[in-house]
The first five atom37 places (N, CA, C, CB, O) and aatype in JSON, in Angstrom:
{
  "aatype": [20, 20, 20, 20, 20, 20, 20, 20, 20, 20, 20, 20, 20, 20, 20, 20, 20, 20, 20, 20, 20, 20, 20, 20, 20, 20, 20, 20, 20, 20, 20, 20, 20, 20, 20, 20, 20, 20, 20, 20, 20, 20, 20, 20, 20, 20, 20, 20, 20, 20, 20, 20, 20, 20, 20, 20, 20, 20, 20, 20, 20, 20, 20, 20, 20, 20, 20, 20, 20, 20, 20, 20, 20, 20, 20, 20, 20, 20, 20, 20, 20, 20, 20, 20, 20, 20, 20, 20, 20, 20, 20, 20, 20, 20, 20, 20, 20, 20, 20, 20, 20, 20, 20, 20, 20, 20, 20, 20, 20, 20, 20, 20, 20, 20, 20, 20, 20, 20, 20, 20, 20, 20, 20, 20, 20, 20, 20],
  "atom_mask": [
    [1, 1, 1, 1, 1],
    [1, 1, 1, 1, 1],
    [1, 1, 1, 1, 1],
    [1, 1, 1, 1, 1],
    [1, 1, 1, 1, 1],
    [1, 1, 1, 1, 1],
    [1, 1, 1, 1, 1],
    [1, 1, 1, 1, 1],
    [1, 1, 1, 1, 1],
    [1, 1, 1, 1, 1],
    [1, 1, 1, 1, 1],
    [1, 1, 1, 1, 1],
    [1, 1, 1, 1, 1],
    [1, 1, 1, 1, 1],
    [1, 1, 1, 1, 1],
    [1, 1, 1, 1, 1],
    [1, 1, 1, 1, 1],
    [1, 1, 1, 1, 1],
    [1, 1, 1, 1, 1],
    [1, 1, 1, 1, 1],
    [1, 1, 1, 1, 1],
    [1, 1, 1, 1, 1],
    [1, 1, 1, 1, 1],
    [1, 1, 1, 1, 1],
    [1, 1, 1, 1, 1],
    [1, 1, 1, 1, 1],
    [1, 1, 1, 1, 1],
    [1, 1, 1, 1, 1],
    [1, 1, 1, 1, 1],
    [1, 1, 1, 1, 1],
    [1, 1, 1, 1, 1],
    [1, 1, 1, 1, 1],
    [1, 1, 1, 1, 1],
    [1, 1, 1, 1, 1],
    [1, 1, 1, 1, 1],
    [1, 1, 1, 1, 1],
    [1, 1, 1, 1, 1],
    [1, 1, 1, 1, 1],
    [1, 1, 1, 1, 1],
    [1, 1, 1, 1, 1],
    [1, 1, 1, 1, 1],
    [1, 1, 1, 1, 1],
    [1, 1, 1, 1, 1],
    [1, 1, 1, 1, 1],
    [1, 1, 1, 1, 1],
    [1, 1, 1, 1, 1],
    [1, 1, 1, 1, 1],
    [1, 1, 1, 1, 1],
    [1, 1, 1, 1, 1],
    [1, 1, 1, 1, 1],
    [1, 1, 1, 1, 1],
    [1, 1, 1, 1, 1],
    [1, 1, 1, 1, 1],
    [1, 1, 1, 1, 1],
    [1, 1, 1, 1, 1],
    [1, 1, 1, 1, 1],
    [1, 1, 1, 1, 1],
    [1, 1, 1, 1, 1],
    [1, 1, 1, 1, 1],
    [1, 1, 1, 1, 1],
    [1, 1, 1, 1, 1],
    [1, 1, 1, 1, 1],
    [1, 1, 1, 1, 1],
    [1, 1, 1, 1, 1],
    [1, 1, 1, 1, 1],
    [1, 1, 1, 1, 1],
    [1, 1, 1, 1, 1],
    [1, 1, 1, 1, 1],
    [1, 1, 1, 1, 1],
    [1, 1, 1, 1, 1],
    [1, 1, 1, 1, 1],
    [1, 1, 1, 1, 1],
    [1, 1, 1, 1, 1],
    [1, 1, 1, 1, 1],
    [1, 1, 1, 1, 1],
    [1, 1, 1, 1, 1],
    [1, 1, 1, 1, 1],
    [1, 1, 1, 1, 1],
    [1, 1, 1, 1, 1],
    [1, 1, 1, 1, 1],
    [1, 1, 1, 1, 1],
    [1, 1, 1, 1, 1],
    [1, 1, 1, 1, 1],
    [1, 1, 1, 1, 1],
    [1, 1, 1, 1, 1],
    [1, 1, 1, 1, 1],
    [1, 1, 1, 1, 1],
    [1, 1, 1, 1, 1],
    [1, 1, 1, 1, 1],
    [1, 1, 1, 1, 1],
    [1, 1, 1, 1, 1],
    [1, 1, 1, 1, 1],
    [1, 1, 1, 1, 1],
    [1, 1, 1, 1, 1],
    [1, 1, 1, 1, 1],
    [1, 1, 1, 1, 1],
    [1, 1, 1, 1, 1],
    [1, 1, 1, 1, 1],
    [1, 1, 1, 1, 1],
    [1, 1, 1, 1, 1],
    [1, 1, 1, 1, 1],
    [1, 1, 1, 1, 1],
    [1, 1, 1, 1, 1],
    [1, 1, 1, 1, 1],
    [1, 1, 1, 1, 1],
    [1, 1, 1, 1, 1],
    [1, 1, 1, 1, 1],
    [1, 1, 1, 1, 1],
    [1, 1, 1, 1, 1],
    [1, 1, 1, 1, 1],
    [1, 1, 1, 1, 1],
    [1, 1, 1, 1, 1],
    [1, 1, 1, 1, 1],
    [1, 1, 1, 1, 1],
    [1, 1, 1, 1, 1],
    [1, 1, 1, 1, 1],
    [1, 1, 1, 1, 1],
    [1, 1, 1, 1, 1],
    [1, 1, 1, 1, 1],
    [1, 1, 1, 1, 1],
    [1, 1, 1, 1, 1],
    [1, 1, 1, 1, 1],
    [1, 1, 1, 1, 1],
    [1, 1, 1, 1, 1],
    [1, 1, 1, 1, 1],
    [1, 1, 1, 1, 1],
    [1, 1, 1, 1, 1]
  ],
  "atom_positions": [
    [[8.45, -21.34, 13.39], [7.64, -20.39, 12.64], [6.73, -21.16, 11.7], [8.52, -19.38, 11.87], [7.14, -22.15, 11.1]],
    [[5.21, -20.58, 11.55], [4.01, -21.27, 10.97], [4.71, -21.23, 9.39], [2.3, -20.33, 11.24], [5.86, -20.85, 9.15]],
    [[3.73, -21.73, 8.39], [3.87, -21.73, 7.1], [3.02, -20.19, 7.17], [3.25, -23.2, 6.21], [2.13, -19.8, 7.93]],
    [[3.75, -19.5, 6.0], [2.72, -18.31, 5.08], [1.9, -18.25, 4.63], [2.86, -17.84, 4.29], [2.23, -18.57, 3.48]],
    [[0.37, -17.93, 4.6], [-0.32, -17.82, 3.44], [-0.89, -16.65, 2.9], [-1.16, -18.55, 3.52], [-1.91, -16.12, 3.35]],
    [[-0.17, -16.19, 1.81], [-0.72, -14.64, 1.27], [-2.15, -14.71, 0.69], [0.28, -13.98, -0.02], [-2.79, -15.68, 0.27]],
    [[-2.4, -13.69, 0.75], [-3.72, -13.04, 0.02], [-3.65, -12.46, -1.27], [-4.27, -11.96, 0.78], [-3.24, -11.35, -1.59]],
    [[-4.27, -13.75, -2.25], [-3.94, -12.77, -3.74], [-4.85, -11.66, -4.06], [-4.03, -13.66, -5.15], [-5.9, -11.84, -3.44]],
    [[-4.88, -10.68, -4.73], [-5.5, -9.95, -5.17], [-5.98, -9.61, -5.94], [-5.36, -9.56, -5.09], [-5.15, -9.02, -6.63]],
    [[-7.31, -9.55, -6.57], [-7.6, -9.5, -7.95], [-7.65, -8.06, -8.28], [-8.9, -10.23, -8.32], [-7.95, -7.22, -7.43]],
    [[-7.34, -7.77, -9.49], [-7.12, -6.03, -9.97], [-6.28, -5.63, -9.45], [-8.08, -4.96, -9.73], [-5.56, -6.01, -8.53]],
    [[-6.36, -4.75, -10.11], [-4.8, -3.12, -9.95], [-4.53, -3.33, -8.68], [-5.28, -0.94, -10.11], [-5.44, -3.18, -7.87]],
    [[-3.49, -3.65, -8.33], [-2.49, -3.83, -6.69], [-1.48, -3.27, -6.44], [-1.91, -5.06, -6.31], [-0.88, -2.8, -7.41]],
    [[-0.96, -3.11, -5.26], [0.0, -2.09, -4.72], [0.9, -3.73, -4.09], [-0.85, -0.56, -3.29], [0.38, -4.66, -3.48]],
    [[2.19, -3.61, -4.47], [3.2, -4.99, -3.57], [4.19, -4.03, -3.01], [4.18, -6.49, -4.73], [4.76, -2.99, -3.33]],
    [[4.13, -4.87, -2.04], [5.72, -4.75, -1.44], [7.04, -4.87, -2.55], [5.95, -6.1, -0.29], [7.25, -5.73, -3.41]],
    [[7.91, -3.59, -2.15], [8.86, -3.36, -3.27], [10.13, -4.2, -2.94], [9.21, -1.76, -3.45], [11.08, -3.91, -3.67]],
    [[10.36, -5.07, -2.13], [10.85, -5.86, -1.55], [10.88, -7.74, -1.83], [10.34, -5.39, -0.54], [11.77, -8.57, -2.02]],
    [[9.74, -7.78, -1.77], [9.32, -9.25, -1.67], [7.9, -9.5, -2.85], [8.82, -9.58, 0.17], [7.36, -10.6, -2.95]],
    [[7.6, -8.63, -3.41], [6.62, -8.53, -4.12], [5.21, -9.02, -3.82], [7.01, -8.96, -5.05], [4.36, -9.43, -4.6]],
    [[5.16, -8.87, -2.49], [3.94, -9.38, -1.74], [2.55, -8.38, -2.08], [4.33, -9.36, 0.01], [2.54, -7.15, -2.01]],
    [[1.31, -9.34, -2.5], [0.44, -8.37, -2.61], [-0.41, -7.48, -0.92], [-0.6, -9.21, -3.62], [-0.89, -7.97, 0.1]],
    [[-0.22, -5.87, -1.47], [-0.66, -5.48, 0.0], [-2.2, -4.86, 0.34], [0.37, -4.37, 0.45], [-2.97, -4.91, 1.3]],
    [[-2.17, -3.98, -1.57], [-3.85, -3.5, -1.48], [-3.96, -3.12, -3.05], [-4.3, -1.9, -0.25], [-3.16, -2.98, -3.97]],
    [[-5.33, -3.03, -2.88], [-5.99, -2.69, -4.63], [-5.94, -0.94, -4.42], [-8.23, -3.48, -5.06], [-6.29, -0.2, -3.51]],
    [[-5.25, -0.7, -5.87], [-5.97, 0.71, -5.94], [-7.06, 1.61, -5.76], [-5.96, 0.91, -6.58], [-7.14, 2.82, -5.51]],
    [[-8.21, 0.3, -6.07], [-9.4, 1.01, -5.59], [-9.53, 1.07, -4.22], [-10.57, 0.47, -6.07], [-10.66, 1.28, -3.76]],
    [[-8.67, 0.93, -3.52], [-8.92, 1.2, -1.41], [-8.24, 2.33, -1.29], [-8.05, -0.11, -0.01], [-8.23, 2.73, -0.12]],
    [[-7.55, 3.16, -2.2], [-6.95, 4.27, -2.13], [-8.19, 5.36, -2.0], [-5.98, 4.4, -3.35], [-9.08, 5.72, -2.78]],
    [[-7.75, 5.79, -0.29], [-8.34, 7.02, 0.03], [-8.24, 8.18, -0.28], [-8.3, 7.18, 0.84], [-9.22, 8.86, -0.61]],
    [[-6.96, 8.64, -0.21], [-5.66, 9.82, -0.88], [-4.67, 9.59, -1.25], [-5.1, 10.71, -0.2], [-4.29, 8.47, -0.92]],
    [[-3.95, 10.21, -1.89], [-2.51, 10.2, -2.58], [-1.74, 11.24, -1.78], [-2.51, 10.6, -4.28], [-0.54, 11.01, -1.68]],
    [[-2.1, 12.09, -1.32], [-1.75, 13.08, -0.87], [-1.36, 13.45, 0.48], [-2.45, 13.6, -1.2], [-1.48, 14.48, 1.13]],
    [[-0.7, 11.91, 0.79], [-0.25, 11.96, 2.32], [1.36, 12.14, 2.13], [-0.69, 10.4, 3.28], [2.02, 11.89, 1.12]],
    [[1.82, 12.67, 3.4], [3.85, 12.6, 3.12], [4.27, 11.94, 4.83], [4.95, 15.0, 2.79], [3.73, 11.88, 5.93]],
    [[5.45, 11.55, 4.23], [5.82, 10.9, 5.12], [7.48, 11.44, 5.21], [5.45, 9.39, 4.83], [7.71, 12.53, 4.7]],
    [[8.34, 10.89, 5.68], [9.62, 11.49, 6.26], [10.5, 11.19, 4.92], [10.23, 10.71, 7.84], [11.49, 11.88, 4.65]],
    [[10.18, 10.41, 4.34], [10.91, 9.91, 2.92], [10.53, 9.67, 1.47], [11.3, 8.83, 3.11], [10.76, 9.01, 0.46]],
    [[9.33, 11.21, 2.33], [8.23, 11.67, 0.78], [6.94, 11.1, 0.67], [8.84, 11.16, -0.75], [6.19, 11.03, 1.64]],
    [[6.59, 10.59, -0.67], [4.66, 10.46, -0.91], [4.52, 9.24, -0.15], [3.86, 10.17, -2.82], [5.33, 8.38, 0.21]],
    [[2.71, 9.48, 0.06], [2.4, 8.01, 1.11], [0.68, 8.28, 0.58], [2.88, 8.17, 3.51], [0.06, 9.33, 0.48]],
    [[0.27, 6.89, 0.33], [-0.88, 6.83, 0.31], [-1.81, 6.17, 1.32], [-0.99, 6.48, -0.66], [-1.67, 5.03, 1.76]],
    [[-3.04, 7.23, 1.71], [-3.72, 6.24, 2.41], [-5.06, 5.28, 1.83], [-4.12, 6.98, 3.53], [-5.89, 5.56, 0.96]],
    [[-4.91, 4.17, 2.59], [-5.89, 2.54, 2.2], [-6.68, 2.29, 3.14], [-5.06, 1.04, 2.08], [-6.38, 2.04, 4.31]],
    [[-8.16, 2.35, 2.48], [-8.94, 1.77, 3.54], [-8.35, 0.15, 3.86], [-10.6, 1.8, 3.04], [-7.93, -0.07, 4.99]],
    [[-8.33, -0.42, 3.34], [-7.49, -1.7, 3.89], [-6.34, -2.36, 3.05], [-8.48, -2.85, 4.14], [-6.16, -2.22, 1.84]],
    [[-5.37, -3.34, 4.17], [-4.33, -4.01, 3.09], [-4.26, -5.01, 3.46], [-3.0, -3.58, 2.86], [-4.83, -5.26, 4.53]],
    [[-3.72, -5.81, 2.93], [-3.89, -7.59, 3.43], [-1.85, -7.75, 3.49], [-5.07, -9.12, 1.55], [-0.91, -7.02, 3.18]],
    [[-2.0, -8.92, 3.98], [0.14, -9.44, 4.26], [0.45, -8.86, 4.79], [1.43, -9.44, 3.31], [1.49, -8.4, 4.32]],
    [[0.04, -8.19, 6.28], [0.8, -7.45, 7.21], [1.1, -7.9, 8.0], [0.48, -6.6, 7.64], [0.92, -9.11, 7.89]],
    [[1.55, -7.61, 8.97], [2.02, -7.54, 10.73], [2.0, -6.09, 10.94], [3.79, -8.22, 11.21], [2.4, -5.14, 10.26]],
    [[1.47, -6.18, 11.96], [1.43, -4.62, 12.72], [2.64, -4.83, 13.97], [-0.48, -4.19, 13.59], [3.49, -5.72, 13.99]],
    [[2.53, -4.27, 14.49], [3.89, -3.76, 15.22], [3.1, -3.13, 16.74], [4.9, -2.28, 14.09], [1.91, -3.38, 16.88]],
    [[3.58, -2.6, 17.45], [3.21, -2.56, 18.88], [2.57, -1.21, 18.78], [4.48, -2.7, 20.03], [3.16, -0.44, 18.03]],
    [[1.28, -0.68, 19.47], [0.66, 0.93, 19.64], [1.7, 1.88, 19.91], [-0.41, 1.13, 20.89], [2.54, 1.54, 20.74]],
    [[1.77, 2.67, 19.52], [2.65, 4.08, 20.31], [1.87, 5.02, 20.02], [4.25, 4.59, 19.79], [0.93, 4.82, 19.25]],
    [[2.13, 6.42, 20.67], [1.92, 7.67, 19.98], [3.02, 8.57, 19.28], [1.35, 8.43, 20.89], [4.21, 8.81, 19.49]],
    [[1.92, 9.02, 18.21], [3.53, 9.99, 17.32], [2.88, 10.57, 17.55], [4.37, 10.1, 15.78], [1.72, 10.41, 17.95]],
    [[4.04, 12.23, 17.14], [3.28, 13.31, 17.09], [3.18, 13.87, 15.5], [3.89, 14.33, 18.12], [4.22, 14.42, 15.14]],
    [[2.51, 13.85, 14.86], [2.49, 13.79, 13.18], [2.12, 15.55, 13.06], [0.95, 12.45, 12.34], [1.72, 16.24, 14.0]],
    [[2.31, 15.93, 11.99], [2.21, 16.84, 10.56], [0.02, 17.4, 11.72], [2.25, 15.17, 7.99], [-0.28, 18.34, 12.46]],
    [[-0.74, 16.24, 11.21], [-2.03, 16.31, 11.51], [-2.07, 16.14, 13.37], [-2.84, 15.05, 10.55], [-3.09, 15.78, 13.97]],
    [[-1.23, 16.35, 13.81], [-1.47, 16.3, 15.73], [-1.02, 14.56, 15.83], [-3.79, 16.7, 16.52], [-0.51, 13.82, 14.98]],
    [[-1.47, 14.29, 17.27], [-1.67, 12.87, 17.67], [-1.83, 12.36, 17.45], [-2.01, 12.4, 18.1], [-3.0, 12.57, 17.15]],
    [[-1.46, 10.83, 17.01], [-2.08, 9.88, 16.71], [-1.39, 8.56, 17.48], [-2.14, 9.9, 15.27], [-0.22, 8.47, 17.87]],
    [[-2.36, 7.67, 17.59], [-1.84, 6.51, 18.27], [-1.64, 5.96, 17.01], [-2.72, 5.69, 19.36], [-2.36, 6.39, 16.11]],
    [[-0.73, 5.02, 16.74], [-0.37, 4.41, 15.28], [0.23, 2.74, 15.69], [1.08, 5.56, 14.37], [0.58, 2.29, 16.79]],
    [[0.18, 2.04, 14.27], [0.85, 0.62, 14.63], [1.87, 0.82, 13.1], [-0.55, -1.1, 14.74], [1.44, 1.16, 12.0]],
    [[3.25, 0.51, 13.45], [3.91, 0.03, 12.22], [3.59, -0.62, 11.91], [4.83, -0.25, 12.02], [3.29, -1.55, 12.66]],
    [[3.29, -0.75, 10.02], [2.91, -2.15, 9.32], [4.0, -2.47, 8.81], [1.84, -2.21, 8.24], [4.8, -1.6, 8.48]],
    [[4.25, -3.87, 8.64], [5.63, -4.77, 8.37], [5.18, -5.75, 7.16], [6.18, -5.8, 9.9], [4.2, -6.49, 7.24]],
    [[5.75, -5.69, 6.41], [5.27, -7.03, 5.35], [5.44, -8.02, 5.74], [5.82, -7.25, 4.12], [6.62, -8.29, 5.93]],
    [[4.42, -9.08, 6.07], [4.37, -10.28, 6.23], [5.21, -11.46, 6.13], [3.71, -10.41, 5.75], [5.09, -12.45, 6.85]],
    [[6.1, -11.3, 5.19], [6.57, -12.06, 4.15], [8.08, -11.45, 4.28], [5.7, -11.87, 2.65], [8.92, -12.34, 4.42]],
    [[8.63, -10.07, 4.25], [9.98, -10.15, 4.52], [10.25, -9.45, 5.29], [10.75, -10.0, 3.69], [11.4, -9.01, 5.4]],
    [[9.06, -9.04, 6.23], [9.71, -7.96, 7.43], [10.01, -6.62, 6.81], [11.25, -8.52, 8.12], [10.82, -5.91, 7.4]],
    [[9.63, -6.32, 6.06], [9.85, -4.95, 5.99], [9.02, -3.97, 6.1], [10.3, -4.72, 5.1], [7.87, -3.94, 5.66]],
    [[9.63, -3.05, 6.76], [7.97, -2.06, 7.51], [7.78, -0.97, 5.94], [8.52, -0.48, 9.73], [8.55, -0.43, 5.15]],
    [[6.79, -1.03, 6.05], [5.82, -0.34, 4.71], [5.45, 1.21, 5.2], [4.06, -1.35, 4.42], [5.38, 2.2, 4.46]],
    [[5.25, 1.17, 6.53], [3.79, 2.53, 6.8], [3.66, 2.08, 8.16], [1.89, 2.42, 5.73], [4.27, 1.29, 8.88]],
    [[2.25, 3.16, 8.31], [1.76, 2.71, 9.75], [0.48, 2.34, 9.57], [1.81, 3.77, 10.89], [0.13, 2.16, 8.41]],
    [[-0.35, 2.17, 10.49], [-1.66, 1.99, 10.79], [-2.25, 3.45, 11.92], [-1.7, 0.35, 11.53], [-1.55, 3.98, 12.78]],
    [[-3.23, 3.69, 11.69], [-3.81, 5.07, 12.45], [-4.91, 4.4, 13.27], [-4.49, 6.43, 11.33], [-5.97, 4.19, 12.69]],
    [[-4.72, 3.87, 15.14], [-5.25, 3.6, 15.43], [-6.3, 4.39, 16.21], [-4.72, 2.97, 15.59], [-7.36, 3.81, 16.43]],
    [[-6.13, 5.85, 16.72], [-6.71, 7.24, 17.37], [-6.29, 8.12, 16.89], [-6.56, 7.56, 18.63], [-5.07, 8.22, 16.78]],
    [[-7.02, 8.95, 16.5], [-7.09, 10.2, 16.19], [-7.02, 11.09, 17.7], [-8.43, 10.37, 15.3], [-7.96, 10.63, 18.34]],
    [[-6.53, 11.85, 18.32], [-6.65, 12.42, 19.52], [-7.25, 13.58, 18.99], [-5.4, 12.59, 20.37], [-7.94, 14.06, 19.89]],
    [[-7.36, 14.62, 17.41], [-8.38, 15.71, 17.28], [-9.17, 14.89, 16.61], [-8.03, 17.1, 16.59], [-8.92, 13.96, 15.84]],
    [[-10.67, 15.59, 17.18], [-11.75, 14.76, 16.42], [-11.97, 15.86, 14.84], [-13.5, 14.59, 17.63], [-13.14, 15.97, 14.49]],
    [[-11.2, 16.4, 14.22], [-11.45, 16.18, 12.99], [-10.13, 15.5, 11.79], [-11.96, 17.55, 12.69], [-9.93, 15.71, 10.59]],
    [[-9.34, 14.49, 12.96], [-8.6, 13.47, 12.22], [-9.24, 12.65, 12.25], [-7.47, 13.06, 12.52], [-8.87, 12.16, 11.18]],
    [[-10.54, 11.51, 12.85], [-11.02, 10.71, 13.46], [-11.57, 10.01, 12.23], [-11.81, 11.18, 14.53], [-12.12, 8.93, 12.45]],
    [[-11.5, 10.53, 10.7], [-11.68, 9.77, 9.43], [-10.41, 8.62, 9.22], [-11.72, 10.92, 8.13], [-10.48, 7.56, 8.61]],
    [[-8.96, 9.32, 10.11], [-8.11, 8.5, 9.92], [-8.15, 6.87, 10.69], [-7.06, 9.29, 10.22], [-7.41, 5.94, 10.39]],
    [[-8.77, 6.87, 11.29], [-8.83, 5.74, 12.26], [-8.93, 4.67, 11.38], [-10.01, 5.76, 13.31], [-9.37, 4.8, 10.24]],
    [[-8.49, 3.49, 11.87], [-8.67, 2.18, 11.08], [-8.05, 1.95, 9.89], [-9.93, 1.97, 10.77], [-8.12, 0.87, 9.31]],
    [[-7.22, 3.23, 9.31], [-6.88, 3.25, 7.79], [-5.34, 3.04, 7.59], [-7.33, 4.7, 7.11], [-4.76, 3.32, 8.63]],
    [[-4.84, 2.81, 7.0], [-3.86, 2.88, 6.89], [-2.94, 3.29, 5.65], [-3.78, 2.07, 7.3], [-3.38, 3.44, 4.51]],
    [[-1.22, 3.5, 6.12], [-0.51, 4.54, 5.17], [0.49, 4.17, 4.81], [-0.23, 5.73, 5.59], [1.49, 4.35, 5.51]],
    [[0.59, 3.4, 3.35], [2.32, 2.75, 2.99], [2.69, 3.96, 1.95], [2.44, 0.76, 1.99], [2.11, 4.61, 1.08]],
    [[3.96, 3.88, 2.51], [4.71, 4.99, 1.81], [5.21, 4.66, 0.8], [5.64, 5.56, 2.42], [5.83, 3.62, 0.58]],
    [[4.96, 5.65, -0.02], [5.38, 4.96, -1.97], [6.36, 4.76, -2.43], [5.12, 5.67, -3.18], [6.25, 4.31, -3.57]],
    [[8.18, 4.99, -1.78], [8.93, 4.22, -1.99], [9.12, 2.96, -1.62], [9.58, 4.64, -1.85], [9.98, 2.33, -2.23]],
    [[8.42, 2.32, -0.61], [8.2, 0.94, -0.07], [7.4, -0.08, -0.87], [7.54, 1.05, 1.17], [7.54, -1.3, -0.75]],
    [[6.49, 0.57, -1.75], [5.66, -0.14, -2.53], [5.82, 0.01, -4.24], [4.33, 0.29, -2.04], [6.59, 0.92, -4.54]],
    [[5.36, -0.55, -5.13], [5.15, -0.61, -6.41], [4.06, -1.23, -7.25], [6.05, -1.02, -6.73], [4.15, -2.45, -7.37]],
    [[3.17, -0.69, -7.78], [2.22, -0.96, -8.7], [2.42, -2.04, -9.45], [2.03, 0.0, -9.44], [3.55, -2.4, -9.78]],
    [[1.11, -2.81, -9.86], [1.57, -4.08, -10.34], [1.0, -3.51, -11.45], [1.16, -5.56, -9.75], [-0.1, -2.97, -11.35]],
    [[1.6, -3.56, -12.53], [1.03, -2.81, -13.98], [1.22, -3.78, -14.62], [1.7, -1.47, -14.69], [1.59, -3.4, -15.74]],
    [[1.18, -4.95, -14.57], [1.12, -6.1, -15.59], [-0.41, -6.22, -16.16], [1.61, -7.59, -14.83], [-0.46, -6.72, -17.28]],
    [[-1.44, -5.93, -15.68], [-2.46, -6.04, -16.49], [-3.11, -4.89, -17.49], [-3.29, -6.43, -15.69], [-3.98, -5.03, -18.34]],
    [[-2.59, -4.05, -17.2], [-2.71, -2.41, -17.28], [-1.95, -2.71, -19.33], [-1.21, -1.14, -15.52], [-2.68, -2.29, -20.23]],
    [[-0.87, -3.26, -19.65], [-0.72, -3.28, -20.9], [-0.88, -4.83, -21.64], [0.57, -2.62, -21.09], [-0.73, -5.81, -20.91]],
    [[-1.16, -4.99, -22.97], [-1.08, -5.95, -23.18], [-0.33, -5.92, -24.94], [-2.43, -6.5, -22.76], [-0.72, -5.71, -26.09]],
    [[0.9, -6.26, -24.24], [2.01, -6.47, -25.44], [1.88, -7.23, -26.45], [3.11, -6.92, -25.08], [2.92, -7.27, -27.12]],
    [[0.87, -7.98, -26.93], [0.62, -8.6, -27.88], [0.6, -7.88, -28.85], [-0.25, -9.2, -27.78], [1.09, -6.78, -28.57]],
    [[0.26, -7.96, -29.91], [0.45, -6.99, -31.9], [-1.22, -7.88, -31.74], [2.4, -7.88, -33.98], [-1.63, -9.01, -31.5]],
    [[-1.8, -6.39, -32.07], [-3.03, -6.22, -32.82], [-3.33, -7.09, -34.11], [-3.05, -4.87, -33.19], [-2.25, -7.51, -34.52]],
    [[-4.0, -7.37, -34.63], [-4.34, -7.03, -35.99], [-4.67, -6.06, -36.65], [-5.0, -7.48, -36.28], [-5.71, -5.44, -36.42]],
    [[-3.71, -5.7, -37.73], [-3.81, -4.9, -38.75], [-3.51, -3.59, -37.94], [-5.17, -5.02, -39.56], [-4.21, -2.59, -38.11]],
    [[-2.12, -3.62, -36.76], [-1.49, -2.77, -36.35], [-0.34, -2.5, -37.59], [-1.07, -3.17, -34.98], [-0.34, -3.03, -38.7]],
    [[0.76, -1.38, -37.0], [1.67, -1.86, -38.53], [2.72, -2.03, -37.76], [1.99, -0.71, -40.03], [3.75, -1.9, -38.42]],
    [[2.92, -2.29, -36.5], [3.85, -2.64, -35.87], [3.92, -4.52, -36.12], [3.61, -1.99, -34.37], [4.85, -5.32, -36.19]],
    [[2.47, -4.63, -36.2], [2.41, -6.68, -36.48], [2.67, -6.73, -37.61], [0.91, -7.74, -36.33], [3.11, -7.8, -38.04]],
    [[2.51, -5.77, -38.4], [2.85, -6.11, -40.38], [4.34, -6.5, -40.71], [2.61, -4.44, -41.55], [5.25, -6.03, -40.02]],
    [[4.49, -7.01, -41.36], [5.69, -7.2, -41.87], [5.84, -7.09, -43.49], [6.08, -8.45, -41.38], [5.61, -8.2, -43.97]],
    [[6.11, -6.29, -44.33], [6.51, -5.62, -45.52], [6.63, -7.14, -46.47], [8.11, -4.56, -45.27], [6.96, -7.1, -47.66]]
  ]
}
């Protein structure tokens, strides 16, 4: 087996809840408002550290779709799928996109706060 090389990500990111692999930026978030068999799932115009998995067809919630499991790169763990056909043409926005389900993943909110003490907060004061 080759060596790894991940894709870092700059800004707000979505990792694998597993291996903490980076997979996509928030801003590729298409919807929030997808479900999956084990609840919320968002869809991404794109994600980086995958493996896809072999074509099949499911039969989904929205009709047909030909789909690829996505697998994290890094520890094998399947995330979502990939939407490779739409079989109704008014799913056919789904194509190319893909859908990790939000217990599989976790927000990287480390830049989002910054725990340092202000000046002339009164949490930095000291009496």
């Amino acid at each position: 087996m080759g060596r790894i090389f991940l894709v870092e990500l700059d800004g707000r990111a979505y990792r694998c809840r597993f291996c903490d692999s980076p997979l996509a930026l928030a801003d590729d978030i298409i919807s929030r408002s997808f479900n999956c068999r084990q609840g919320s799932a968002y869809l991404f115009s794109t994600v980086v550290n995958i493996t896809l998995g072999p074509e099949e067809e499911r039969l989904m919630n929205s009709g047909l779709h030909t789909v690829e499991d996505i697998f994290c790169c890094c520890c094998g763990q399947i995330l979502g799928w990939k939407y490779v056909i739409a079989h109704d043409k008014n799913q056919i926005y789904r194509e190319g996109k893909f859908v990790l389900e939000r217990w599989r993943i976790e927000e990287d909110v480390a830049e989002e706060f910054n725990l340092e003490a202000h000046p002339g907060s009164s949490d930095a004061e000291i009496p």
